[in-house]
Every structure is written in structure tokens, then in C-alpha cells.
N, C-alpha and C positions, 0 to 999 in steps of 0.2 A: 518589421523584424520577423525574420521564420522563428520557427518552434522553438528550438534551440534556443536563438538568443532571448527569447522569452520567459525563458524556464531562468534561465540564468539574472536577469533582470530582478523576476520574484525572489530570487536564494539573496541575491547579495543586497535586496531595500528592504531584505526582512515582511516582504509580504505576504508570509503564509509560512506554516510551522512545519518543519521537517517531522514526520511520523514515525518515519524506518529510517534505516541508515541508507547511505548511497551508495559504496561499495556492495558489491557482491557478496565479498569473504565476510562483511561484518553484519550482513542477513543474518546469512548461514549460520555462524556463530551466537548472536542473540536470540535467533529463532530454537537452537540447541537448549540455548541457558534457559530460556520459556517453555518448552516442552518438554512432556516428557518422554523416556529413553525411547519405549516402542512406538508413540505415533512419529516423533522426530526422525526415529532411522529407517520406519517404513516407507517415508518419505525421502530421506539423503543420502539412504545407501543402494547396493547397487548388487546387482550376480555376482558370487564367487567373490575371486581376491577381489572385484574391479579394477580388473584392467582394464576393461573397456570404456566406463569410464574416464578413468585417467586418461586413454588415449584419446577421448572426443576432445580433452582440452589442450591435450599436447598434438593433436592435429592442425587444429587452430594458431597455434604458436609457428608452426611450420613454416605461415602464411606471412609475409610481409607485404605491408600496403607501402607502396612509393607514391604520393604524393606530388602534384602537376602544383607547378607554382604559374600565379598572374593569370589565374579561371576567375573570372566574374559570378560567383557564388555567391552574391548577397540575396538572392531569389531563389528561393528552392524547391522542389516538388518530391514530396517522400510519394505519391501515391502508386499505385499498380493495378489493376483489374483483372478481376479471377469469374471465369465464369459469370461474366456479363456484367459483373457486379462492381464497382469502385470502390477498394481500400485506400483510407486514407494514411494507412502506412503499410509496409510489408510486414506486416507483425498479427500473428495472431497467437490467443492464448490456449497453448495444447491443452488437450485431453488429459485430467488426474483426479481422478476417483479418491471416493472416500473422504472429500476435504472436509468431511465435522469432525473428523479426529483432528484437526488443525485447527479449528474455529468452529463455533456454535454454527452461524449461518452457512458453512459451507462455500458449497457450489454457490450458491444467491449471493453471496457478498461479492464472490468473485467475478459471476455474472454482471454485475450492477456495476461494477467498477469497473468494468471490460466496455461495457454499452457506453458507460459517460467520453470513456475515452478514446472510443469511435476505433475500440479493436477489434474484431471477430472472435467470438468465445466458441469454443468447440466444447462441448457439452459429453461428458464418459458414460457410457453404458453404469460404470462400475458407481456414479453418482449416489448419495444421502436419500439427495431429492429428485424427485422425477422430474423428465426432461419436459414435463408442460409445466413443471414448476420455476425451471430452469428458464424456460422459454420468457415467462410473465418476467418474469428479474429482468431479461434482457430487454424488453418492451420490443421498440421499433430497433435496435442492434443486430447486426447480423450473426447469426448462428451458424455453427456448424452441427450435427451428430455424431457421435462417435461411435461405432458397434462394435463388439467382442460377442461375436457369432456364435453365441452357444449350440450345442448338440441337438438342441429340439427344434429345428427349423420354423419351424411355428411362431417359438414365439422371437425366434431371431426378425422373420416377417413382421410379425405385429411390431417390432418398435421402431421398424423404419417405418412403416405405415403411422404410427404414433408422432414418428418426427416430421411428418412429411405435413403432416393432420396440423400441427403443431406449429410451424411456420421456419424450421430449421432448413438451411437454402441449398446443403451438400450434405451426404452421407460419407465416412472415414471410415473405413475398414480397417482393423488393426489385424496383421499378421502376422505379425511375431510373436502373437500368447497364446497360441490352442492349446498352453497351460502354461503355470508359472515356474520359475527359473530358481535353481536353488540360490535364494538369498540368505546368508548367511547371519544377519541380523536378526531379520525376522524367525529364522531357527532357536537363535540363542534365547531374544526376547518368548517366543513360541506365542506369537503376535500374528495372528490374523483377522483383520477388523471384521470382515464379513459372518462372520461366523458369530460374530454378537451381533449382525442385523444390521451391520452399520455396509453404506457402499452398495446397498441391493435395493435399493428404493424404487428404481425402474423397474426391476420384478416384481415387489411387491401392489404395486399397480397396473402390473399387464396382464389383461385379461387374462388371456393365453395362459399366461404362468398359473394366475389363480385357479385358473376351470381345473388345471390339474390337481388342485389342493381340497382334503377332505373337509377343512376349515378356512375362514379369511384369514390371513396374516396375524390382524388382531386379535383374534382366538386363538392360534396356534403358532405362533412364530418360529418355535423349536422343530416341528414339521417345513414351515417354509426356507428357513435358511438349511434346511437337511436335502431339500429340493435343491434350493438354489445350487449348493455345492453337488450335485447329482449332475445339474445340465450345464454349468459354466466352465468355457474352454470346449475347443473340439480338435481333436488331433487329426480327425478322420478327412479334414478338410481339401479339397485339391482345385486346381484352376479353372475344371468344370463346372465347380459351384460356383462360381460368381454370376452363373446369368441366374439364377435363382432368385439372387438378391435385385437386381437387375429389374426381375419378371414385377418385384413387389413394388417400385419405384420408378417416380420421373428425374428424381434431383440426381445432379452430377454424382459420381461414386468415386472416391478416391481412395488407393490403398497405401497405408501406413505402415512402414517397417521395411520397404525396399531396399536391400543394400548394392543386391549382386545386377550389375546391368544386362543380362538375359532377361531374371524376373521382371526388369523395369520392361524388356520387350514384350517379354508374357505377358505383362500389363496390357497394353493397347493393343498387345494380336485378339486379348480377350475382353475389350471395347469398355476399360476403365478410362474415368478423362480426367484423374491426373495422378500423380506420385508423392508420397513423404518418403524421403529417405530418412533413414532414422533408424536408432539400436535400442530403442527404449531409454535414451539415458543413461544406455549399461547397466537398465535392469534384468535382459534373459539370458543376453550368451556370452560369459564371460570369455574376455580373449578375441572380442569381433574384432573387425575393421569399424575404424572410425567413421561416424558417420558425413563429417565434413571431408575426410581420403574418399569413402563412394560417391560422394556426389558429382562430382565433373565427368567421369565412367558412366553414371546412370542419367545425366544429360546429355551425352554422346550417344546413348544408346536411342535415347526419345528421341532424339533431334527433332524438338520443338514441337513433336506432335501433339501433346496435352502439358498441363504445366505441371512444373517437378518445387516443392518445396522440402525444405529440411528443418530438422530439428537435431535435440543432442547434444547441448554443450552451449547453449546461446549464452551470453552471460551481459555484453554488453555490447554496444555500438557498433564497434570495431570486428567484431562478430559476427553482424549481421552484413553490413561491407562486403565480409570475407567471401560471404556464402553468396549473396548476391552475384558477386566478382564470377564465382564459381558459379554460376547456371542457375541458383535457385530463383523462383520468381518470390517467395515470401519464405519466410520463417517463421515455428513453432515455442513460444516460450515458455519454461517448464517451475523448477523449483526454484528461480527468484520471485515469482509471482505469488509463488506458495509460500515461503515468508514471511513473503510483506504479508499476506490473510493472515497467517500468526501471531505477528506481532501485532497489527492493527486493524484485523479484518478488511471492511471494503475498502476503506482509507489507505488502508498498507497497499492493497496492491496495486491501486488509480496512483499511487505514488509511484510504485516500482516500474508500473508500466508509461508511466511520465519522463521516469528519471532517463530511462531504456532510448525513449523514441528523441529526446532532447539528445544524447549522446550520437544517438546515429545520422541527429541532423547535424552537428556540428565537424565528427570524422567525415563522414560525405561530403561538405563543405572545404574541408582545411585539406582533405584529399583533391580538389580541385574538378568536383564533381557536381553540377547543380540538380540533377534530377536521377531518379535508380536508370531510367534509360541507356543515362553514358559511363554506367560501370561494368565495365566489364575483367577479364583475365589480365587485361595489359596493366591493371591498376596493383596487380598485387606480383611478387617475386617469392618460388620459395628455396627455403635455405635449408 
């Protein structure tokens, strides 16, 4: 039996205890009643009114799968290969900072639960715990890095050098935040984790960062996070810096946040090897283009030169389908996996990330599709 029918076998002989719930909205919702207001909405809300939001998921709806009847789909292969490397599904779990406002263990829970279930954990700058702590959780799993390229070059250098040390197999570049976005929750709340120490834990063990500090961390932390918020974010940034980061590194370098397909050209004219389309989730500009609308544009624009994935609005199976359908080679999963760490820590999210990869093997399936090879545009109609 594939995944799928596997998963389904344990739910209905009762062999193994549901931790979280299985929908999405009923995460979301118990993950609320469990939290409180400012970690919960520094997490579920989004820029401005969020519209943008709303529109990654009403992008999505756009999308109709049609369905090929009498395909021999009782053998399946979710895998794909990125960068030399074999996923054994198209799924990895983005970049989001700050998870001990969600859970004690954080990043480590999520980490640990990302390795068992053979997903690619992409590790945030913005992380509790440092990315060689991050790294340990994940043991032999494969990692990603994520950087949010601070103003001090230096020590933006030392943590891909850190991650590279570290055993993380690609560097993410985020470029959508050379600062953050007026979120209107986090206003209300007047909630920003960082600034009690929480989400800076890479800084507070990079060298670099330190040598600038009169004191260690543990001596003065009132000083270090006064730093921290001093060099995080750079507006100043432009296309000529990427060989920079380039100069400090061998691992592939991917940039995150591409929506407009020029930039995805500017990309590869300035020798990145490969793409996240993405809007944050609809956390910086409220009023963007969906990130699931840019993605077919900004694979037209590669044509196949480096690999393009997405994020933005993942939520389940049929989701993941869509975006495949659409040019991406994998996808990015965000705040269902942050839930389940809520409710259940490492348990909640090896759940959520179970329940996710069961569902995408069974739409692939009943869509009449045995492997991500043979999906493509022709599978979906929109309306």
C-alpha cells in the first residue's frame, strides 16, 4: 500500500491516537483556544487588512483539478530531487522564527519531527535556538538555512559560514523583509518577541555579533537585543549584493519572496539556483498578488533553468497538486505545522506533516496521476 492508504488503515483499526485535529480550520482554531492572544496572532495574522492573505487562498480555489479516470495508480511515487539530493516528498517545512512563543522546545521539536518524517526543515535566522542546535535535532535530515541579511555584513557572512560548518545542504535568502510590515495585531498587542530575547538566538551565539558587544549576552542582554534590533533588516540591499553572499559559500543559494517574473530573471542573470515564490503568508505587503497567481509567470520566466518552489497558502493535498500542476518543483509549509507544535509539540507536527503527505498521496492518486512527473497544467482547469 502507498502512504496514503497506510495512514488510513492506522486511523480507521484505531492504531495510533490522533494528537491534533485533521482539518486545517480546526488547528487553527484550538491552536487559538491554547494560546495566548500575542503569541497566537504573531503567528495567524498577517499585513494590513490581509488581503493578501485571503487572496493566497482564494487563488487556490480558482484552481480546479479534473481528474483522468482508469490510471493504474495503485503504485505511487511522491519523490523529486533538488539539488542532487532525493525528497521523498515535495514538501518541506518553511522558515518561522521565534517558535518558543509557540512551545517550549521550539525550533527542536519541529526540527525532530520534520527529520523522522523524512521532510527538509529549513532552519530561520529569526530561530530561539541556534542553527547548530537546530542542526543536532535534525541529526542525519536534511536541512535547509534561512538568512534575513542583516545591515552588518559580517555577521550576515558568519551564519552562512555557520550553516555551511553546520551541515545545512542550501542557503534561503528571504527578500521580502529588509524590514517588517505593518502588522496590525502585533500593533494592537504592542508584541514583539525579539525584543524580550526570544527569536535572536543565532545572534546571540555568532561570534561576529558578539565581538561587537561590551558584554556576553549573559551579562547583558538589554545591550544585545538593543544590537540586535540596531542590525536586523537591511533596506539598503540591491541585486549586486548577492555575490557577496555567494563569495562566503559553496551550497546552492535560493531566493525567497519572488513574486514578479523579471525578478525571478534577475535571479539566474545574477547566478542564484533556484526560487520561492512567496508573499510571506501575507505577512509584508498587504494587497500583493497571490503567491499561487505568480507562480506560472515566474516559471515561464525560468523556463526550467534552476528549480522554482512555492509557498503561501499550503494548507492541504489538493494544494500541493495545484502548485505542482502550476510549475513548482516542491512546496513550502507554514502555519499548519505551527499548530500542531502548539497543541502537541514534536507529536503535533510529525502528525500534521503525516496527515498533509497522506492527503497529497491519495488526490494524486484519485486524480489519476501515479507519480509528481505526470502532473502537470492539463490536470487542472480555472474558473
Amino acid at each position: 500500500m502507498s502512504f496514503g492508504n497506510v495512514v488510513q488503515q492506522k486511523v480507521y483499526n484505531h492504531l495510533e491516537e490522533a494528537v491534533v485535529p485533521v482539518s486545517y480550520e480546526d488547528l487553527e482554531r484550538e491552536a487559538k483556544n491554547k494560546l495566548e492572544a500575542a503569541p497566537y496572532y504573531y503567528v495567524a495574522a498577517s499585513a494590513g487588512g490581509e488581503e493578501t492573505a485571503d487572496a493566497n487562498r482564494e487563488g487556490f480555489l480558482k484552481w480546479k483539478i479534473v481528474p483522468r479516470m482508469l490510471c493504474d495508480t495503485s503504485k505511487r511515487d511522491l519523490s523529486t530531487e533538488l539539488f542532487g539530493k532525493k525528497l521523498s516528498y515535495p514538501i518541506l517545512c518553511a522558515p518561522i522564527g521565534v517558535q518558543s512563543i509557540i512551545h517550549p522546545e521550539g525550533e527542536l521539536a519541529s526540527a525532530r519531527a520534520a527529520s523522522e518524517m523524512d521532510i527538509p526543515f529549513i532552519s530561520s535566522t529569526a530561530s530561539t535556538h541556534s542553527l547548530e542546535n537546530v542542526a543536532e535535532a535534525t541529526g542525519d535530515g536534511l536541512k535547509w538555512f534561512q538568512l534575513y541579511w542583516s545591515n552588518d555584513r559580517e555577521i550576515a557572512a558568519s551564519m552562512v559560514k555557520r550553516a555551511e560548518a553546520a551541515g545545512y545542504s542550501a542557503i534561503v535568502i528571504t527578500v521580502d523583509t529588509p524590514m517588517m510590515a505593518w502588522r496590525e495585531k502585533d500593533i494592537e498587542n504592542k508584541y514583539l518577541p525579539f525584543i524580550q530575547g526570544k527569536g535572536i538566538g543565532n545572534f546571540l551565539e555568532d561570534p561576529v555579533f558578539c565581538s561587537k558587544l561590551a558584554k556576553p549576552p549573559k551579562e547583558d542582554m538589554a545591550s544585545a537585543t538593543k544590537l540586535w534590533s540596531q542590525v536586523f533588516g537591511n533596506p539598503t540591499l540591491t541585486w549586486d549584493d548577492l555575490q557577496y553572499i555567494r563569495m562566503h559559500t559553496s551550497l546552492p543559494i535560493l531566493l525567497k519572496g519572488i513574486l514578479h517574473p523579471d525578478d525571478a530573471k534577475l535571479a539566474v542573470e545574477h547566478g542564484m539556483d533556484g526560487i520561492i515564490v512567496s508573499n510571506h503568508g501575507g505577512r509584508q505587503v498587504d494587497g500583493a498578488i497571490a503567491a499561487i497567481d505568480a507562480l506560472p509567470d515566474v516559471c515561464e520566466a525560468v523556463a526550467g533553468r534552476v528549480p522554482v518552489l512555492m509557498d503561501s497558502g499550503i494548507r492541504r493535498g489538493a494544494d500541493v497538486v495545484k502548485a505542482i500542476a502550476l510549475g513548482a518543483q516542491a512546496v513550502l509549509v507554514g502555519r499548519p505545522y505551527i499548530y500542531g507544535l502548539a497543541l502537541a509539540g514534536e507529536a503535533g507536527v510529525k502528525q500534521v506533516l503525516r496527515n498533509l503527505i497522506a492527503d497529497l498521496d491519495l488526490t494524486m492518486a484519485l486524480s489519476g496521476k501515479k507519480s509528481l512527473a505526470e502532473i502537470d497544467r492539463s490536470l487542472l482547469k480555472k474558473v
